[in-house]
C-alpha positions as MATLAB code, in Angstrom:
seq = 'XXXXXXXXXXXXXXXXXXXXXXXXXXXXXXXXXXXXXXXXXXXXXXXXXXXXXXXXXXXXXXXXXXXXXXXXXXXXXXXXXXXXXXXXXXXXXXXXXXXXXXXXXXXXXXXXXXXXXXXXXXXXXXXXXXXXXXXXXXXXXXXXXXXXXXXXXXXXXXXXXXXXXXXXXXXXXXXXXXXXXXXXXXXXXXXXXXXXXXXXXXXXXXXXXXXXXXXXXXXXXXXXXXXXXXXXXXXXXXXXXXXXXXXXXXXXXXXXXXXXXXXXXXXXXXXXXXXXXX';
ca = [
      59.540   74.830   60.367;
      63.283   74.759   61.346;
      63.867   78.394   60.554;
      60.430   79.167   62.449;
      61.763   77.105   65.446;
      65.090   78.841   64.881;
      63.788   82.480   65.368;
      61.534   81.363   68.446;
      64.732   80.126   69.818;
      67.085   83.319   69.301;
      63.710   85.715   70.398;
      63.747   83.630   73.794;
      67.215   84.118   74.670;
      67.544   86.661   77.384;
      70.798   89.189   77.333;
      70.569   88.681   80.975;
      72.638   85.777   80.977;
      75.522   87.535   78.705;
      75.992   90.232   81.040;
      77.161   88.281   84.279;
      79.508   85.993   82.320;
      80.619   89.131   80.652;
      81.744   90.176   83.886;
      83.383   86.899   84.815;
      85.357   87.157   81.530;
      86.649   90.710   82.131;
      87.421   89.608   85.565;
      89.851   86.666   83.839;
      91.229   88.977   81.848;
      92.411   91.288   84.273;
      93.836   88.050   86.172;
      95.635   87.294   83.169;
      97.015   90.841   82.655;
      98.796   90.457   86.069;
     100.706   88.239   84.860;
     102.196   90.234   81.853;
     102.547   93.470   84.643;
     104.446   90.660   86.202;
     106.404   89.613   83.395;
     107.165   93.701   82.556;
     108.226   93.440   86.455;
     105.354   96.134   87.334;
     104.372   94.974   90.811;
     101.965   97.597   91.480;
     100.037   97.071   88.375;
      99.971   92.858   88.607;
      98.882   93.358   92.169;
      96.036   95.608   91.208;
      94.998   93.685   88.601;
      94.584   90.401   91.411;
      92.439   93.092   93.263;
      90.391   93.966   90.804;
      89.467   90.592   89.314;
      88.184   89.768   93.336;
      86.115   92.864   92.846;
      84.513   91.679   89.607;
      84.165   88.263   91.113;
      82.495   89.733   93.973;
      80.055   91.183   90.957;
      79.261   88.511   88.671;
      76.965   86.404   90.992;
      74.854   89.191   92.485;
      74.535   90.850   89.183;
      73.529   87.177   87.852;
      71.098   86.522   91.081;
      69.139   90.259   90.541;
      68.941   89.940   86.639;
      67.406   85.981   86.984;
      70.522   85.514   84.731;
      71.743   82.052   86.311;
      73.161   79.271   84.517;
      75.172   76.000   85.126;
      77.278   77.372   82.391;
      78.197   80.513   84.460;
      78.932   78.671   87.426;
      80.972   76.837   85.516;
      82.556   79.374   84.126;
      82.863   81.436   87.384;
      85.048   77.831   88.676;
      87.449   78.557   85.666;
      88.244   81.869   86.225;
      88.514   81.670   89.819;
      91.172   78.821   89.034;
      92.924   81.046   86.683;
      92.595   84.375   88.526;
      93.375   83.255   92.076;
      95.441   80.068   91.969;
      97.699   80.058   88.981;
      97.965   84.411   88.872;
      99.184   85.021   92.288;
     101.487   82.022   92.009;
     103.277   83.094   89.172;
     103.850   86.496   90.470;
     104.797   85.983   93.530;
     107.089   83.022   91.940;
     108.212   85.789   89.441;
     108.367   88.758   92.199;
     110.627   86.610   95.389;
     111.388   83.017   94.334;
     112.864   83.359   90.619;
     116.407   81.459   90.460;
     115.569   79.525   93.859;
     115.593   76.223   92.233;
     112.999   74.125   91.184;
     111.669   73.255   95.090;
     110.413   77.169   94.602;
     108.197   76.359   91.444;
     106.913   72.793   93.700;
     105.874   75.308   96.221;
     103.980   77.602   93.591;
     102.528   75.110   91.960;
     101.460   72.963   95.491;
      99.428   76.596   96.044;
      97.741   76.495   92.296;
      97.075   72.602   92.925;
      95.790   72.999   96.316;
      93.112   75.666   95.134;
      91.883   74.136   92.411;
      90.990   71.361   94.985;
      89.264   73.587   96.857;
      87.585   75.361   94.109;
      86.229   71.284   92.924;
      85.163   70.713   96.492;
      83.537   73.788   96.797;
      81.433   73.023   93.675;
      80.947   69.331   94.696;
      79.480   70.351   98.080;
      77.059   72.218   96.454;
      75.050   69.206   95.341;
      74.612   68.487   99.199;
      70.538   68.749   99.904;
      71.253   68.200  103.701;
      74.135   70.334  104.760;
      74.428   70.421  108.902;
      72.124   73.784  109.882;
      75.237   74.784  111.395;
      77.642   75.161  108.563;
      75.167   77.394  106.688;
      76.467   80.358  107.550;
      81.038   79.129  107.115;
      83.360   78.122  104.292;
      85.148   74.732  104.526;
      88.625   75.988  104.173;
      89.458   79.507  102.935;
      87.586   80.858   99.349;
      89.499   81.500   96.391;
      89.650   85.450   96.309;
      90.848   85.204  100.194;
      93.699   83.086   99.826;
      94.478   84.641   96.724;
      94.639   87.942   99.325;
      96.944   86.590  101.776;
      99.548   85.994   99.014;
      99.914   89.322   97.956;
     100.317   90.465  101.702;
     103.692   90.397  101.837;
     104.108   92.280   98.137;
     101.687   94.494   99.349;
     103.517   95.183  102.542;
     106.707   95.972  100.502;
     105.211   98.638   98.901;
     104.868  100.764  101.916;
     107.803   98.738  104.232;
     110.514   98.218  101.347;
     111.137   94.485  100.387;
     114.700   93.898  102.471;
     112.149   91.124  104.193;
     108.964   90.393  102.561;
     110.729   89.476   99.025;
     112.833   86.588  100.540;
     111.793   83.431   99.144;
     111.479   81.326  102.433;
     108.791   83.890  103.559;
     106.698   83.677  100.686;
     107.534   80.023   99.989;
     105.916   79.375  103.542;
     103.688   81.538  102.957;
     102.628   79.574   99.668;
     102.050   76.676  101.454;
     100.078   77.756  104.718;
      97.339   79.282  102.104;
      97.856   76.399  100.121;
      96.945   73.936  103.169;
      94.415   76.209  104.544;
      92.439   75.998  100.792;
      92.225   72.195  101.190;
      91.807   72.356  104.691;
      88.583   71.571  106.603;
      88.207   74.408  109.382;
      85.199   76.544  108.674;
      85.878   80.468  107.827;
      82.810   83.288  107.689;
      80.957   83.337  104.208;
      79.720   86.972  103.731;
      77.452   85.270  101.311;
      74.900   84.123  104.515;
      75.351   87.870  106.283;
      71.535   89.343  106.268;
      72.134   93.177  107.356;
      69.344   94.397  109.517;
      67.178   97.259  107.573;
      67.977  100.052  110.652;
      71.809   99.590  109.587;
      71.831   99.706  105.941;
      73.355  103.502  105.763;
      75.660  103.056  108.559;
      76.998   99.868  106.178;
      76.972  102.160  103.013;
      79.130  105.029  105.264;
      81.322  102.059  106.223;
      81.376  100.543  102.781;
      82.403  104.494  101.091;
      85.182  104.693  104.006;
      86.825  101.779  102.487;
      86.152  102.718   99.350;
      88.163  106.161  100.225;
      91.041  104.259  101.956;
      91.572  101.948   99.110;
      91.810  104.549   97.107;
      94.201  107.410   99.282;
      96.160  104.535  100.348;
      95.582  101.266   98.488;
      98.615   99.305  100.085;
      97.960  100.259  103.745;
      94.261   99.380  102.873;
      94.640   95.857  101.773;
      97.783   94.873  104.230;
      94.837   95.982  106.862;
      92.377   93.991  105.368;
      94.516   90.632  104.982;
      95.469   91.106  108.255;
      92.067   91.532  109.654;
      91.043   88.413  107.307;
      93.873   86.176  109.129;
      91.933   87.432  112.703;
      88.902   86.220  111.524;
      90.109   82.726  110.892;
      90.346   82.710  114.356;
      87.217   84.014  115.808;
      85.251   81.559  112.942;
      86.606   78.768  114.574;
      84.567   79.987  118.314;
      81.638   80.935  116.757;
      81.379   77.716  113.929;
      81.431   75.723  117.466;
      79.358   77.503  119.676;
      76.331   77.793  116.704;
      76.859   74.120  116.456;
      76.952   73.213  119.949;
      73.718   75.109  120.282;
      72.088   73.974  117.248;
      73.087   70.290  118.822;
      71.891   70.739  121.735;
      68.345   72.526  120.210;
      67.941   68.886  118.297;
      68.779   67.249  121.282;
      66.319   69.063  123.522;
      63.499   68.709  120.674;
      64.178   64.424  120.625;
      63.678   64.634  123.858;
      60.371   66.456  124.131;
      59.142   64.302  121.421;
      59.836   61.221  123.267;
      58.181   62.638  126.185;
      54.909   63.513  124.094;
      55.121   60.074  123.052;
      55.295   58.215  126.181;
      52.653   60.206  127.403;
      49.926   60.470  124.908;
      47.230   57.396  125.681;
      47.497   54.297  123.577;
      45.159   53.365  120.902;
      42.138   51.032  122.126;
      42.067   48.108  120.431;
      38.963   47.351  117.841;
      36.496   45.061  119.053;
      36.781   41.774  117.176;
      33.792   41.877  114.877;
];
């Protein structure tokens, strides 16, 4: 019986679920490389091994969503890596790349950023067991993701590449730099989640042109490309903030408006007669 129960256990199991926590594996393991490109003092290389763990990030859910391979161990394991691959990788290198032999308030700073998103990353996966989340903060981040502030570290290494590093490798600009991520991970201002964006049917190629552009730039110019993109990630913190409270205001006032109808209908709708006493 145990043997029989054994082999309808291992002819159940679905490869499904191997091949998105493949992904989230290969995507720590490139995080992890970066570090050794670091170490080797191969800049281009550690950056582009940050970049392409976000792409395999980006990956692993979707993949896990469309193959119904979903599991509380993934997510778990998705938490890890993002810990490993966006909060302890980019603070080494940059640590390694502008702050080496600044003294130990230099390592605080790098290690405040690697703290500070692993808070995030705990909150993030706390908040999920919310059943009632406001309407309103369906479609925003509390505080910037993983992969994003992960991003806005390597801005200024990125920007050396095509700029030179006279500026962008001193260690009070990436030290500040550390710590304005770092705050903004545990912070509580909403950001956009691309997760929520539904793309209307009559613009699905025009996204796909769009999508191959980038796909071009990154690859003619990869520096350029991604100093762009950080840049135009730092713009959208701002405009979230407008739009998080005008959909709330509206959504507010939508709840407000509905109360008030109901109390209306209520007033107005006859009362119950009383039963005649038997």
């Amino acid at each position: 019986m145990a043997g029989l129960k054994r082999r309808r256990r291992l002819h159940g199991f679905s490869v499904n679920r191997l091949i998105p926590n493949a992904i989230t594996l290969m995507a720590m393991c490139s995080g992890l490389s970066a570090i050794r490109f670091a170490l080797e003092k191969d800049w281009q290389l550690a950056v582009a091994g940050i970049v392409l763990a976000m792409v395999l990030d980006g990956l692993d859910g979707p993949v896990a969503r469309l193959m119904k391979g979903t599991s509380e161990f993934g997510a778990q394991l998705d938490s890890l890596a993002d810990f490993v691959n966006f909060g302890v990788t980019p603070a080494i290198v940059i640590y390694l790349w502008a702050m080496d032999g600044s003294g130990g308030l230099a390592w605080a700073v790098s290690l405040f950023f690697a703290i500070c998103c692993g808070m995030r990353l705990a909150r993030f996966n706390t908040g999920l067991l919310d059943e009632n989340p406001p309407p309103w903060a369906s479609k925003f981040f509390t505080g910037i993701p993983a992969p994003c502030g992960a991003g806005l570290i390597l801005l200024p290494l990125a920007l050396s590449f095509e700029l030179g590093d006279e500026f962008f490798r001193t260690p009070i600009v990436n030290g500040v730099m550390l710590v304005l991520v770092g705050a903004l991970f545990v912070s509580t201002i909403p950001t956009y989640s691309s997760k929520r964006i539904r793309i209307p049917r009559r613009y699905v190629g025009l996204v796909l042109l769009g999508v191959a552009i980038c796909i071009m730039l990154l690859v003619s110019t990869p520096w350029v490309s991604l100093s762009i993109a950080g840049i135009g990630y730092l713009a959208s913190i701002i405009l979230a903030q407008f739009s998080y409270r005008n959909s709330r205001n509206k959504m507010m006032a939508q709840e407000a408006k509905d109360l008030e109808n109901n109390d209306l209908t209520d007033k107005n709708s006859p009362d119950q007669p009383d039963k005649e006493e038997a």
